[in-house]
C-alpha positions in Angstrom: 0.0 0.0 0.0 1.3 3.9 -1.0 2.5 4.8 2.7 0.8 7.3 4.1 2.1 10.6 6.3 0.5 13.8 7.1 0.8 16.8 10.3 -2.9 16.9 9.8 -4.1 13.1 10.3 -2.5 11.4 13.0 -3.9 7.3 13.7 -5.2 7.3 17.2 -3.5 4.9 19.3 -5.9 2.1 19.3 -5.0 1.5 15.8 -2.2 -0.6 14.4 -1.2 -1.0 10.1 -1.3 -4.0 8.3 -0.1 -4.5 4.9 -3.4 -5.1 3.3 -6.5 -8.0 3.6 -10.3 -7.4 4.2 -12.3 -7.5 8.0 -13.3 -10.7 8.6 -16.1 -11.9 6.5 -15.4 -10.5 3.2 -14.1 -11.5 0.4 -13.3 -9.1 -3.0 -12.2 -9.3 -6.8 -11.3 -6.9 -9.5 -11.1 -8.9 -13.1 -11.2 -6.9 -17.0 -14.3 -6.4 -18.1 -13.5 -4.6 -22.0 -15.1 -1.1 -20.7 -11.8 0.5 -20.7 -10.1 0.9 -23.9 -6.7 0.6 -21.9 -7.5 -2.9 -21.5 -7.0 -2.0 -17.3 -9.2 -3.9 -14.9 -12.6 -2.4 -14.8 -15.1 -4.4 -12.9 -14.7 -4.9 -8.9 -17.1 -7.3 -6.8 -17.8 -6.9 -3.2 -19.2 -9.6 -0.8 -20.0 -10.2 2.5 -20.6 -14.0 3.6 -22.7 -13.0 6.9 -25.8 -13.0 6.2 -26.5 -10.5 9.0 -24.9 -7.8 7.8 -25.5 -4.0 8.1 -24.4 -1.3 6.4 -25.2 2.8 5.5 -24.4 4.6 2.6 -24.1 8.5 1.6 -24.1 10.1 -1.7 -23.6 13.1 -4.4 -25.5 15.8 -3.6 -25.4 17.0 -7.3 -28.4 18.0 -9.1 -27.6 15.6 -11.7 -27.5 12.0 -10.6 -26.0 8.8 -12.3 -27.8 6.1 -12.9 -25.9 3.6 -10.5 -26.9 6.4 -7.7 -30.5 6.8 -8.9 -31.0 2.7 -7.9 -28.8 2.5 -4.9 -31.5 5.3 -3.6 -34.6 3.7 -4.7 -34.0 -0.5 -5.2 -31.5 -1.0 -1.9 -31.9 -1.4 1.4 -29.2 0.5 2.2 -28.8 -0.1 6.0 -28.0 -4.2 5.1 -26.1 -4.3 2.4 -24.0 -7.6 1.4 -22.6 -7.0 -1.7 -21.5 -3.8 -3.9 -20.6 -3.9 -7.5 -18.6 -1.6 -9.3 -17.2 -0.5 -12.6 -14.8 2.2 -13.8 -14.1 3.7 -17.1 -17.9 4.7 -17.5 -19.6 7.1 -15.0 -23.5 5.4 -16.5 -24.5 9.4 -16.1 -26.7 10.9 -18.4 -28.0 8.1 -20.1 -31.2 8.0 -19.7 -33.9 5.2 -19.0 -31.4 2.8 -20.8 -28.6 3.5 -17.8 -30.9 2.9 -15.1 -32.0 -0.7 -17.3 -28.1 -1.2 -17.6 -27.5 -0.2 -13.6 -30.4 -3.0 -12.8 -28.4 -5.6 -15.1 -25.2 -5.2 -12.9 -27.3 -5.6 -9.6 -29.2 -8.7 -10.7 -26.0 -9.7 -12.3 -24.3 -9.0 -8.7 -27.1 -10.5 -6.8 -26.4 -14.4 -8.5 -22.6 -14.1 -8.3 -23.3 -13.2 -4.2 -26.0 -15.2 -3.7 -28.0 -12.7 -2.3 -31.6 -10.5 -3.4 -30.8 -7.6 -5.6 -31.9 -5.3 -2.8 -28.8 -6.2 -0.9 -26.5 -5.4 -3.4 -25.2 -1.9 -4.1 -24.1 -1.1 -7.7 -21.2 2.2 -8.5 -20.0 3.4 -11.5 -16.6 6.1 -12.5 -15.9 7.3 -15.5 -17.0 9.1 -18.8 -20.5 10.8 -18.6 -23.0 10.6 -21.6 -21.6 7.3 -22.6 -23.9 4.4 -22.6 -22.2 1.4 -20.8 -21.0 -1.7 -22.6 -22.9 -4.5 -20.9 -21.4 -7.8 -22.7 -18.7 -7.3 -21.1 -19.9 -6.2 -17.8 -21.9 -9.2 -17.3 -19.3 -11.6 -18.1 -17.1 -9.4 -15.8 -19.4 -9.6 -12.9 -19.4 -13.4 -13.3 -15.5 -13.8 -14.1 -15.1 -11.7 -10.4 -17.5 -14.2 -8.4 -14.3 -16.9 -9.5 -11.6 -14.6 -8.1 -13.3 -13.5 -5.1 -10.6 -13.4 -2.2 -10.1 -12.4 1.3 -7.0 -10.7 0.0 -8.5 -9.4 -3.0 -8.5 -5.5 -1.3 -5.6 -4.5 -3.8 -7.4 -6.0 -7.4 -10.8 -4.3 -6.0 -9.1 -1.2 -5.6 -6.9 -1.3 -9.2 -10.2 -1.9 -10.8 -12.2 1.2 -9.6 -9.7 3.2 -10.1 -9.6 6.3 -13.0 -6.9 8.8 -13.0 -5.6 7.9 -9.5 -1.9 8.1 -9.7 -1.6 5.4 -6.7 -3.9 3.1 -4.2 -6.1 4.9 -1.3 -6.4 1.8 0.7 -5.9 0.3 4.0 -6.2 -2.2 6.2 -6.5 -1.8 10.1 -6.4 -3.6 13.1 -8.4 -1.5 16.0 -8.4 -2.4 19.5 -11.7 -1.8 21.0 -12.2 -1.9 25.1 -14.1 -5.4 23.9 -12.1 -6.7 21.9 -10.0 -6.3 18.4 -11.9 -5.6 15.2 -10.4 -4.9 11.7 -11.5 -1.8 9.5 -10.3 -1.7 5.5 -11.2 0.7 2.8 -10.7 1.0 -0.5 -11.1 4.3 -2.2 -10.3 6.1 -5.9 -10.6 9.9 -6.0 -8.0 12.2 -8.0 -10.1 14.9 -10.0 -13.7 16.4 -10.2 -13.6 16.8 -6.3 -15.4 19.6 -4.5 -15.9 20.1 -0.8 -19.7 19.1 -1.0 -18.6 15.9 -1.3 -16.3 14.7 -4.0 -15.5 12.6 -7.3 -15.0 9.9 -5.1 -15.9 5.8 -4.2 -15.4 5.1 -1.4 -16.0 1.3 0.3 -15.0 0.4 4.0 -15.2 -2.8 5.7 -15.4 -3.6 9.5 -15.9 -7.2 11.1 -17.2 -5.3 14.5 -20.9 -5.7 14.9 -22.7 -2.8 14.7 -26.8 -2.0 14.7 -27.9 -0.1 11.3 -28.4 3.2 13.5 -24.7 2.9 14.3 -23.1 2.2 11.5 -25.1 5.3 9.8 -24.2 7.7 12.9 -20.6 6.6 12.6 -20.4 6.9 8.4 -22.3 10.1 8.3 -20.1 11.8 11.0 -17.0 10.5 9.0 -18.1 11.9 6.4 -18.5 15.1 7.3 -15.1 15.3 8.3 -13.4 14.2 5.7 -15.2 13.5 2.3 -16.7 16.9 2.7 -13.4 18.6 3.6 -11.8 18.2 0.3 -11.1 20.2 -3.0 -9.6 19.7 -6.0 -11.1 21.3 -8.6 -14.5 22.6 -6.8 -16.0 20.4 -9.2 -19.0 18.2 -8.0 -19.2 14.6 -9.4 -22.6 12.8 -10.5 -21.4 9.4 -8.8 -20.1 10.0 -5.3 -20.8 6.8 -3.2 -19.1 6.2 0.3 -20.4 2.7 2.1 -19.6 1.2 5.4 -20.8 -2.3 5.9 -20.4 -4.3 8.9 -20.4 -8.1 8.6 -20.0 -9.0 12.4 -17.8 -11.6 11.8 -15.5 -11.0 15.2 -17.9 -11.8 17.5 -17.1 -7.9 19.2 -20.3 -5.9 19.9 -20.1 -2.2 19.8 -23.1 -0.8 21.5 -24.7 2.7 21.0 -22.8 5.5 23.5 -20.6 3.0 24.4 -16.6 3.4 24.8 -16.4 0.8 21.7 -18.2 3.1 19.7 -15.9 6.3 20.7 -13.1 4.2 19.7 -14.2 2.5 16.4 -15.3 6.3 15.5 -12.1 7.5 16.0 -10.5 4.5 14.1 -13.1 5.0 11.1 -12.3 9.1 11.3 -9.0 8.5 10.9 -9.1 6.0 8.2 -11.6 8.4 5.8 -9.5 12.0 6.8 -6.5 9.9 5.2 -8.2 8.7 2.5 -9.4 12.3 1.6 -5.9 13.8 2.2 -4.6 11.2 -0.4 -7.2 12.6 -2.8 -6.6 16.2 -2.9 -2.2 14.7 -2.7 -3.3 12.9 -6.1 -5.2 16.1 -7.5 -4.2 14.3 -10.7 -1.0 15.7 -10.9 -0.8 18.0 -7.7 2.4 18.9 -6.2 1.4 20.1 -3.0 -1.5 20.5 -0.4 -3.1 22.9 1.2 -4.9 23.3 4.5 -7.2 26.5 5.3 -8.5 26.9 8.4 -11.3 29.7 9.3 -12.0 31.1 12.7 -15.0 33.5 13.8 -18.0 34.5 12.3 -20.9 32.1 11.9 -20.9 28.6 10.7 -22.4 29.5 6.9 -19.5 32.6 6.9 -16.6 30.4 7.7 -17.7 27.6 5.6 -18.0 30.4 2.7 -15.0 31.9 3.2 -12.7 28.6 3.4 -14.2 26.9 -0.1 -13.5 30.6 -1.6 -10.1 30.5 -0.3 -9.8 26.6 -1.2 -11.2 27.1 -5.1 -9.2 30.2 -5.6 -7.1 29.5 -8.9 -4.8 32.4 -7.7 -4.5 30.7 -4.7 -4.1 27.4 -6.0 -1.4 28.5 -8.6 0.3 29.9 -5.5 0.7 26.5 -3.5 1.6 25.1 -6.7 4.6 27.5 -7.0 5.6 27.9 -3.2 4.6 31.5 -3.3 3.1 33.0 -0.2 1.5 35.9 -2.0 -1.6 36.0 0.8 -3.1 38.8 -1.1 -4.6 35.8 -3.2 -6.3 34.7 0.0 -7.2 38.0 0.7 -8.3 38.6 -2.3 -10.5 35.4 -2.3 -12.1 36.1 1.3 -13.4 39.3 0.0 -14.9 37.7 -2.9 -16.5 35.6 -0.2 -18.0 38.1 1.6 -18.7 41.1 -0.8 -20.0 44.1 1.1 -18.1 43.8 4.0 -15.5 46.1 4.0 -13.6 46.9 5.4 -12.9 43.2 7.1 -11.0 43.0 10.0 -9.2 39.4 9.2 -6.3 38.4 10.3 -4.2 36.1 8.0 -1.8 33.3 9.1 0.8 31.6 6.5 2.5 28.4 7.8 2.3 29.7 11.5 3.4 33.5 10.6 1.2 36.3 10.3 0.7 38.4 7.4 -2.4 40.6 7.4 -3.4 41.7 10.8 -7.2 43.3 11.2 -6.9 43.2 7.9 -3.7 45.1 7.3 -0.6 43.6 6.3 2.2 43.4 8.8 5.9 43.0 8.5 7.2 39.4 8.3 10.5 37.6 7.4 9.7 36.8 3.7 12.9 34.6 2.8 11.6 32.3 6.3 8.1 32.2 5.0 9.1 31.3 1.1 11.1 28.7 2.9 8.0 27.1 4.7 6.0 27.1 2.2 7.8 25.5 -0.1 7.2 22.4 1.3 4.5 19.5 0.5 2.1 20.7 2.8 0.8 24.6 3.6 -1.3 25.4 5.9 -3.4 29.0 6.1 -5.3 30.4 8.8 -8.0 33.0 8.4 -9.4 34.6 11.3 -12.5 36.4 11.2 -14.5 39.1 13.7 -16.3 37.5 16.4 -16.1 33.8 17.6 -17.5 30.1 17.6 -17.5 29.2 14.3 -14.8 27.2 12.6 -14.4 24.8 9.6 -11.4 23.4 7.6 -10.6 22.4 3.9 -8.0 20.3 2.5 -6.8 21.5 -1.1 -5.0 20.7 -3.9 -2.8 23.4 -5.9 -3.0 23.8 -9.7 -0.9 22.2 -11.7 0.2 21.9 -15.5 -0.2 18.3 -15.1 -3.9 18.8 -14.1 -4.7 20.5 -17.0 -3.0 18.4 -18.9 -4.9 15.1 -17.5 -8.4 17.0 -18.1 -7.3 18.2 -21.7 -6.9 15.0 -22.5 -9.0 12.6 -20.6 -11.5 12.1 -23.2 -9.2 11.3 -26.0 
């Protein structure tokens, strides 16, 4: 797995790295099913073997919504999902009555190779939108997976949902709960077409802990929040974002509602989904370096404004990608935030030293700060008047090879 290191998300001490597998209980597969012209794998399968699984599940909040998302909402029961099937190299997005026929064929396709009822299987798609999706092969994929399924099969799952990613977002934990160990693993492809409202993103995670439906949602949606809706790439939001957390039970470990087990698993999954995100916005398809910005004061819908400004700022983001501290850009970008309010008191922090006090810019030792900046990870701090609110993003910066990958990406 692409080791992982970040100042911003540090594993709790109840958790300890392994080198890859699934939780207990699940077994997974990633086979070629002809949808990418690369000839790359392109067709993942997902199962559980406990047939008392539970599981929750949170999606795109675009007004336009892919097919595969369109059923997931309507045809699954979504808190006891036992299989997920998945495809990249075509997004099924904008295609109509005949994507939602084709997003049924890869449940009920999925549903025989699990053994399960359609309703229990979850269906994802990445990839080109507008293109209709070439089911021959699909269906012979989905079938071709059920041979290789594998409790080791986390690293073929992941290589076949994955786009533009330059490496793997996955991993494989062992977390020691007050009751008892249990194992979380994740598998998750995100580079591009990612926006702070969620992102361009799949994201699957896998825990052998029993959980009650109304836990396993509380603990995904919480995640969530603080991590595939911290992220920006490109401010662009995807038709297809999926994140799912099933838990198959298979340890034996009970973690009850309010209970220490739950603070700790919660802190396990937090930590595995921040990473995750962070290695998106690293990708960036191309990016060089990240950014962190972290608002202060204000209200809730101000700092939350202010940050994705500051975070989708192509001056700022052609900053980080030079290692140029020019904080006018994130100046320039908080004003756009908030127009009217002017003159804004904010107070501006680059890597720890402060640049614009009350919103006035204040001597500093410019060689020190080009020096800290120029490193893979920048972090900015914008305070605002009055107090209680905060919010962070994580960013990517704008690269050549960025434009290059989305110049290209259809050709």
């Amino acid at each position: 797995m692409t080791p992982f290191s970040s100042r911003w998300v540090e594993p709790p001490a109840s958790v300890a790295e392994r080198s890859g597998g699934l939780a207990a209980g699940f077994r997974a597969a990633g086979v070629v099913a002809g949808i990418k012209p690369s000839g790359d794998p392109d067709l993942a399968l997902l199962v559980s073997s406990e047939p008392d699984t539970v599981s929750a599940a949170r999606f795109t909040r675009s007004g336009v919504l892919a097919a595969p998302v369109l059923l997931c909402r309507s045809r699954c029961r979504l808190d006891a999902l036992r299989a997920v099937v998945v495809n990249s190299g075509n997004a099924n997005a904008a295609t109509g009555n005949r994507g939602l026929e084709d997003a049924a064929r890869m449940q009920g396709a999925g549903a025989m190779a699990a053994g399960v009822h359609e309703e229990r299987v979850a269906v994802a798609s990445t990839g080109v939108i507008g293109v209709a999706m070439p089911m021959d092969g699909m269906m012979r994929g989905i079938l071709a997976a059920r041979g290789e399924l594998d409790v080791d099969g986390d690293a073929a799952f992941w290589r076949a949902i994955a786009t533009t990613d330059a490496f793997e977002k996955r991993l494989s934990l062992d977390v020691a709960l007050p009751s008892g160990t249990v194992r979380v693993s994740a598998q998750a492809k995100g580079a591009g077409m990612i926006a702070p409202a969620f992102a361009t993103m799949l994201c699957f995670v896998q825990t052998d802990a029993v959980l009650a439906p109304g836990t396993a949602d509380l603990l995904l949606g919480v995640c969530v929040k603080r991590s595939f809706d911290r992220i920006s790439v490109d401010g662009q939001l995807s038709t297809n974002d999926t994140a799912l957390l099933m838990a198959s039970g298979a340890s034996g470990v009970v973690v009850e509602p309010e209970s220490d087990d739950e603070l700790v698993l919660g802190e396990a999954l937090d930590y595995a989904l921040r990473r995750l995100a962070v290695q998106m916005v690293r990708d960036g398809e191309g990016a060089a370096r990240v950014g962190r910005v972290h608002v202060t004061g204000g209200e809730d819908a101000t700092v939350e404004r202010v940050a994705r400004a500051v975070a989708d700022s192509p001056l700022v983001k052609a900053a980080l990608h030079g290692g140029d501290p020019n904080w006018g850009r994130v100046v320039q970008a908080v004003g756009a935030a908030l127009p009217g309010a002017s003159p804004l008191p904010l107070d501006v922090h680059i890597e720890g030293v402060r640049v614009c006090a009350a919103g006035v810019g204040v001597p500093h030792d410019a060689a020190a700060l080009a020096a800290a900046v120029a490193g893979e990870e920048v972090e900015y701090t914008i305070g605002l008047p009055g107090d209680g609110a905060e919010t962070e993003v994580f960013f990517s910066d704008l690269s050549h090879e960025y434009v290059r990958v989305n110049a290209e990406y259809t050709t």
